[in-house]
MMTF fields as JSON, N, C-alpha, C and O atoms, coordinates in Angstrom:
{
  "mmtfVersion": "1.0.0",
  "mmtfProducer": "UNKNOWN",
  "numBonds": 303,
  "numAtoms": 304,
  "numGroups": 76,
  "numChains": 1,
  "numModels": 1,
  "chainsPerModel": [1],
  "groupsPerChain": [76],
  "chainIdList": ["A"],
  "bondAtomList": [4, 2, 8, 6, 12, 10, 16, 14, 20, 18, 24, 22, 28, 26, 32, 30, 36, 34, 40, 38, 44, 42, 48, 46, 52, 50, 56, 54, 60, 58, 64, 62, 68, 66, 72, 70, 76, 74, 80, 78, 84, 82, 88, 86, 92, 90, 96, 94, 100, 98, 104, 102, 108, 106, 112, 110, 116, 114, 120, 118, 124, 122, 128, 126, 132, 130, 136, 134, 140, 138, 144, 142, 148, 146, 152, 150, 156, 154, 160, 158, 164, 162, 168, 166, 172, 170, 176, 174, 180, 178, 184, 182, 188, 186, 192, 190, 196, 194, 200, 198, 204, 202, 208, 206, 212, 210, 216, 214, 220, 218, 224, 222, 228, 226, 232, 230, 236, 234, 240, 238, 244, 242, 248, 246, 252, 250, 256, 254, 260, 258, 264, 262, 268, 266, 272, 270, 276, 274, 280, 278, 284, 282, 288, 286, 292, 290, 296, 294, 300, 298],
  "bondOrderList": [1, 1, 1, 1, 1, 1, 1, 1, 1, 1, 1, 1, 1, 1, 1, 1, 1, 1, 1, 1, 1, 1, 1, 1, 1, 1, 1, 1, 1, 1, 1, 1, 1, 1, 1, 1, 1, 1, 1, 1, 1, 1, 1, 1, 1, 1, 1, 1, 1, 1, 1, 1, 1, 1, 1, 1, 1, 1, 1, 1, 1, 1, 1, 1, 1, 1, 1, 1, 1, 1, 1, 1, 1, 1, 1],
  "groupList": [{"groupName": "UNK", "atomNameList": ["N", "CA", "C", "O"], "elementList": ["N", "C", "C", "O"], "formalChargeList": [0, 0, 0, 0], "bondAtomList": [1, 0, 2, 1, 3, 2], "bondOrderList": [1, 1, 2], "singleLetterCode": "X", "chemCompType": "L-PEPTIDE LINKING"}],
  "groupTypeList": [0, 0, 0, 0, 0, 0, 0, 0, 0, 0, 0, 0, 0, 0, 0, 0, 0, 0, 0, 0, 0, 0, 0, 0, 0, 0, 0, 0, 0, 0, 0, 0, 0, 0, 0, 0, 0, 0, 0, 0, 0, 0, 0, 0, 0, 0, 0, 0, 0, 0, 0, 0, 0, 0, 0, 0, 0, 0, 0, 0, 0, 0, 0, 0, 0, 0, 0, 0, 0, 0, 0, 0, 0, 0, 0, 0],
  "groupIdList": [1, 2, 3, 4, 5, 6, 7, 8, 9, 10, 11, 12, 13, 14, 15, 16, 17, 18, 19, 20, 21, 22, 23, 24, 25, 26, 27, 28, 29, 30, 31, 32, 33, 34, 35, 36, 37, 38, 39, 40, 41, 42, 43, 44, 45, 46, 47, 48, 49, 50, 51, 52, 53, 54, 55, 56, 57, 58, 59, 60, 61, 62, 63, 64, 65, 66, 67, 68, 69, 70, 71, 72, 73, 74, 75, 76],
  "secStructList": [7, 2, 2, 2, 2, 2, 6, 6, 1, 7, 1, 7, 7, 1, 3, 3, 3, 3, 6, 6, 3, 3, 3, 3, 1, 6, 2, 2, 2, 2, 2, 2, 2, 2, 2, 2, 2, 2, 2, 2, 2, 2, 2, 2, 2, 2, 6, 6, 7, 6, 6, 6, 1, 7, 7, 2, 2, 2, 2, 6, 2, 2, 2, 2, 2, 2, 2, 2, 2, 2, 2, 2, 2, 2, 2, 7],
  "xCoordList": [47.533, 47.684, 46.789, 46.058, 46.978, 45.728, 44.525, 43.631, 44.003, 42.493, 42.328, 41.359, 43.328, 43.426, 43.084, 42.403, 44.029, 43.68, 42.037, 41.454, 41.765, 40.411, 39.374, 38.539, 39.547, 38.255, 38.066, 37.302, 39.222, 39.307, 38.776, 38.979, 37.621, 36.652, 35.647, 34.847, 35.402, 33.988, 33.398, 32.247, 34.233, 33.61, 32.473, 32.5, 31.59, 30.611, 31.103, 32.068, 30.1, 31.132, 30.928, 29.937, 31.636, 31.556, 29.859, 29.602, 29.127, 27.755, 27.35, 27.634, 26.404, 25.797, 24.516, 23.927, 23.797, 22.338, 21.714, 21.534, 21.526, 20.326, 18.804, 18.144, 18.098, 16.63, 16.248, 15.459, 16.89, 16.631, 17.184, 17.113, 17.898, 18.335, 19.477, 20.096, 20.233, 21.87, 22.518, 22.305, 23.256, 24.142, 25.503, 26.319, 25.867, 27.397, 28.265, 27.762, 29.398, 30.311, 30.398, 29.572, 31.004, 31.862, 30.686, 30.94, 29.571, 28.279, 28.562, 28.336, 29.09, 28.759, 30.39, 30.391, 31.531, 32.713, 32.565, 33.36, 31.732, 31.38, 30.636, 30.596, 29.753, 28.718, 29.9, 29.53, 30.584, 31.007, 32.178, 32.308, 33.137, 34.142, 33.294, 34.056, 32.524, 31.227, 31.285, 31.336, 31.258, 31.105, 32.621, 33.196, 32.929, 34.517, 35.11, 35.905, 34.647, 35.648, 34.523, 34.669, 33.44, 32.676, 33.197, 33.384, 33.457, 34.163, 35.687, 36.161, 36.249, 37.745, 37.068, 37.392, 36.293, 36.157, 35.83, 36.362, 34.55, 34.328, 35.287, 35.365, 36.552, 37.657, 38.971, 39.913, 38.478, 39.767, 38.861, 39.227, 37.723, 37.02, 36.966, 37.178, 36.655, 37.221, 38.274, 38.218, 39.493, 40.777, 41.145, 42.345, 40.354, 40.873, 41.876, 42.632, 41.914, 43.099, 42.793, 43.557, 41.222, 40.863, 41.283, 41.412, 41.648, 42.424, 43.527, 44.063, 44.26, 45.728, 45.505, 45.972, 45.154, 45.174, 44.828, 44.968, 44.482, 44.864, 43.31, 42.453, 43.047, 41.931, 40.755, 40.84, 39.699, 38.897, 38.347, 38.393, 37.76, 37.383, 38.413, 37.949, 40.009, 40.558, 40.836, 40.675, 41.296, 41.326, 40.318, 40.748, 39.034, 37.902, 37.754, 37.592, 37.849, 37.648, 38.912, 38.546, 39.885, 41.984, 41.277, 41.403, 40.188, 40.19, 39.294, 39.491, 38.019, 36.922, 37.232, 36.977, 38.168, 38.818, 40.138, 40.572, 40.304, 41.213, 40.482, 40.423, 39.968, 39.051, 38.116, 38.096, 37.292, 36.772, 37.414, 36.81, 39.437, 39.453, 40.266, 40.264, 40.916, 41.228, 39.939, 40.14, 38.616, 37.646, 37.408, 37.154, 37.594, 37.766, 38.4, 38.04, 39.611, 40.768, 41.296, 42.268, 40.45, 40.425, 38.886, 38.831, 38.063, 37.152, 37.031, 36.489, 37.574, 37.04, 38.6, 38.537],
  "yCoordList": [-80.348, -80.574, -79.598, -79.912, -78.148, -77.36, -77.778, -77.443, -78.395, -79.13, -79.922, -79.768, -80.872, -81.792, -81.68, -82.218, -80.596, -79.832, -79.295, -79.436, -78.578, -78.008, -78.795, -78.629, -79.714, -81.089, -81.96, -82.924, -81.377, -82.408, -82.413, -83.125, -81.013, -80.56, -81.162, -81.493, -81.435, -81.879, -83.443, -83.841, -84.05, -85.169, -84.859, -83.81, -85.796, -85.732, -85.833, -86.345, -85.183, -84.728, -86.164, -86.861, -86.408, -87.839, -87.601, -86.915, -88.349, -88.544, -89.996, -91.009, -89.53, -91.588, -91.403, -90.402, -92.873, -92.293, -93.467, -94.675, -92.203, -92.847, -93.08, -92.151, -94.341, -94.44, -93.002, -92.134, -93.048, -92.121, -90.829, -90.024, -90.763, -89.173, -89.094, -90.143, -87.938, -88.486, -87.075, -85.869, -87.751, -87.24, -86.819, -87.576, -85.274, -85.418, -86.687, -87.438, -86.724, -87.953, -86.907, -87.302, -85.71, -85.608, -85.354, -85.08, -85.466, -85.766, -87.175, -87.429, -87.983, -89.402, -89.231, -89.654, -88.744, -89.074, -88.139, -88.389, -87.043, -86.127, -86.872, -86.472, -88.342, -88.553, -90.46, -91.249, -90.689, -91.825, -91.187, -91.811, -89.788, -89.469, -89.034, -89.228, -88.738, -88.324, -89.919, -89.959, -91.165, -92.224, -92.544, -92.932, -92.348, -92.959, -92.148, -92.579, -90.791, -90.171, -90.198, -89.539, -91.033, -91.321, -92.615, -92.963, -93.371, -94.857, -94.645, -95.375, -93.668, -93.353, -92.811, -93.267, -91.959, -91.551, -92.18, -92.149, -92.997, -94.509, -95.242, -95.894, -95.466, -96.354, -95.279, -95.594, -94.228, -93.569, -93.725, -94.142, -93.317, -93.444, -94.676, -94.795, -95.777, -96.926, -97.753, -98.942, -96.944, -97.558, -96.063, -95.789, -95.241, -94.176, -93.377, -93.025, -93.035, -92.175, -90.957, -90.174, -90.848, -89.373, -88.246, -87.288, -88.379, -87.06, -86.915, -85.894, -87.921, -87.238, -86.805, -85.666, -86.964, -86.505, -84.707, -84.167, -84.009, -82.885, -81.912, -82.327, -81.037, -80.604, -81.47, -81.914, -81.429, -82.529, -81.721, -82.323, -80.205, -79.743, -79.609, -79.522, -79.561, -79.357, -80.871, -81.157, -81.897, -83.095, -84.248, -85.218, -84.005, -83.948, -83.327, -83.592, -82.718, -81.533, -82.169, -82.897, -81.986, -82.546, -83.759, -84.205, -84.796, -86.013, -86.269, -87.151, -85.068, -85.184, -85.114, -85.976, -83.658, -83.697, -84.575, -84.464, -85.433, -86.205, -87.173, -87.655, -87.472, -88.678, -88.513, -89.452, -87.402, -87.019, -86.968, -87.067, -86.7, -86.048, -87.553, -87.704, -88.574, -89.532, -90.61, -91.33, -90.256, -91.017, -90.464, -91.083, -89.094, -88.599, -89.122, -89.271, -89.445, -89.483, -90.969, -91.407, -91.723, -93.215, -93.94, -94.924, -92.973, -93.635, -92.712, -93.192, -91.3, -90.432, -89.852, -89.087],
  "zCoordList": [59.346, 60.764, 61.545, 62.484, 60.932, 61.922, 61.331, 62.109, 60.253, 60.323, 61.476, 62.219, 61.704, 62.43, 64.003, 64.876, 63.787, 65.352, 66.084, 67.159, 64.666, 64.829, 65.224, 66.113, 64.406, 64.651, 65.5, 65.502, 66.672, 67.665, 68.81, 69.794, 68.494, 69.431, 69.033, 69.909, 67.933, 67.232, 68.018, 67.845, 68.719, 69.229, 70.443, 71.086, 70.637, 71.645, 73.218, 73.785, 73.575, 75.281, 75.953, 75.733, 76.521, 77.964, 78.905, 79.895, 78.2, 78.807, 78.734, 78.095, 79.877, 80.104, 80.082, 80.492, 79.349, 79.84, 80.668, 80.82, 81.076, 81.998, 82.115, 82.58, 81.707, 81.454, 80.719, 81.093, 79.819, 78.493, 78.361, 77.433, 79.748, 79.932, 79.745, 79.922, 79.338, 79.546, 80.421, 80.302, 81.184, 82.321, 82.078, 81.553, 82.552, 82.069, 82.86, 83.697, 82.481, 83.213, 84.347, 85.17, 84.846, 85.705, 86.833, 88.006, 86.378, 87.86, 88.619, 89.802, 87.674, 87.952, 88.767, 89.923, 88.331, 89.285, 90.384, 91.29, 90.627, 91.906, 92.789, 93.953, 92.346, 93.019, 93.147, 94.018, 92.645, 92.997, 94.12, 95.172, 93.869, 94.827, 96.393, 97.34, 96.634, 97.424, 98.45, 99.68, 97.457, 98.663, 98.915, 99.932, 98.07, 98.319, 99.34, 100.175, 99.245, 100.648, 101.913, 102.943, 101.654, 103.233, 103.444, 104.61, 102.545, 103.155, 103.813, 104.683, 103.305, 103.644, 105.433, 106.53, 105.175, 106.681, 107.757, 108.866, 107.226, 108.529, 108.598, 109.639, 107.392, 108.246, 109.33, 110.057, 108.991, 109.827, 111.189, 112.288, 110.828, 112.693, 113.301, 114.508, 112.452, 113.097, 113.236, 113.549, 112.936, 113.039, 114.023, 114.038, 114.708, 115.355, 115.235, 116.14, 113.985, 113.082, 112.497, 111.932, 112.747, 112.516, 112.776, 112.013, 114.536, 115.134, 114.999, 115.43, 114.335, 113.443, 112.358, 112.372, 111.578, 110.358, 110.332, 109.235, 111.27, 110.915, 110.888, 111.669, 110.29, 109.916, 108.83, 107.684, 109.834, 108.919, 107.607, 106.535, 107.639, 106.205, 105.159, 104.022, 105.285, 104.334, 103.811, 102.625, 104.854, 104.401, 103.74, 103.117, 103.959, 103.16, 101.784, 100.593, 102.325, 100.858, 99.837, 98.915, 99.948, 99.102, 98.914, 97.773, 100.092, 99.333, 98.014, 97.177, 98.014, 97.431, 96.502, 95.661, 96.179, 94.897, 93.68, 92.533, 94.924, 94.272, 93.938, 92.806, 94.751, 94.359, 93.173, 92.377, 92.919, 91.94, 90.339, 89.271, 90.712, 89.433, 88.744, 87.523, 89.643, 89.714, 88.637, 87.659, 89.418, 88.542, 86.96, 85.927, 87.22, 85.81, 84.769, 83.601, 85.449, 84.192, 84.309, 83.694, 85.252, 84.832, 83.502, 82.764, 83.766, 83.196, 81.857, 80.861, 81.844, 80.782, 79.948, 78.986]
}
């Protein structure tokens, strides 16, 4: 069982390639959470719900990261 354990690092890390290159994954969920919390933001400004919600850098920021870690651990 601790062999078992040990070797369970030995797999290849979560990469994509790209036209020959390969990319870690968690670039690709930083750069997909990146649009997802600009689409969240053009609908709060156009449903005029921005100025409730509170402070825009922390609520940005709580979304970037959710959104980011959400793509993580759906795709990886």
């Amino acid at each position: 069982m601790l062999l078992a354990a040990s070797l369970a690092g030995c797999s290849l890390p979560p990469s994509i390639p790209v036209l020959g290159a390969y990319f870690p994954g968690w670039l690709f969920c930083l750069v997909g959470a990146l649009a997802l919390t600009v689409m969240v933001r053009a609908l709060l400004m156009r449903l005029n719900l921005e100025r409730l919600v509170g402070s825009p850098v922390v609520l940005y920021s709580a979304l970037y990261a959710l959104f980011s870690l959400l793509l993580w651990v759906s795709f990886f």
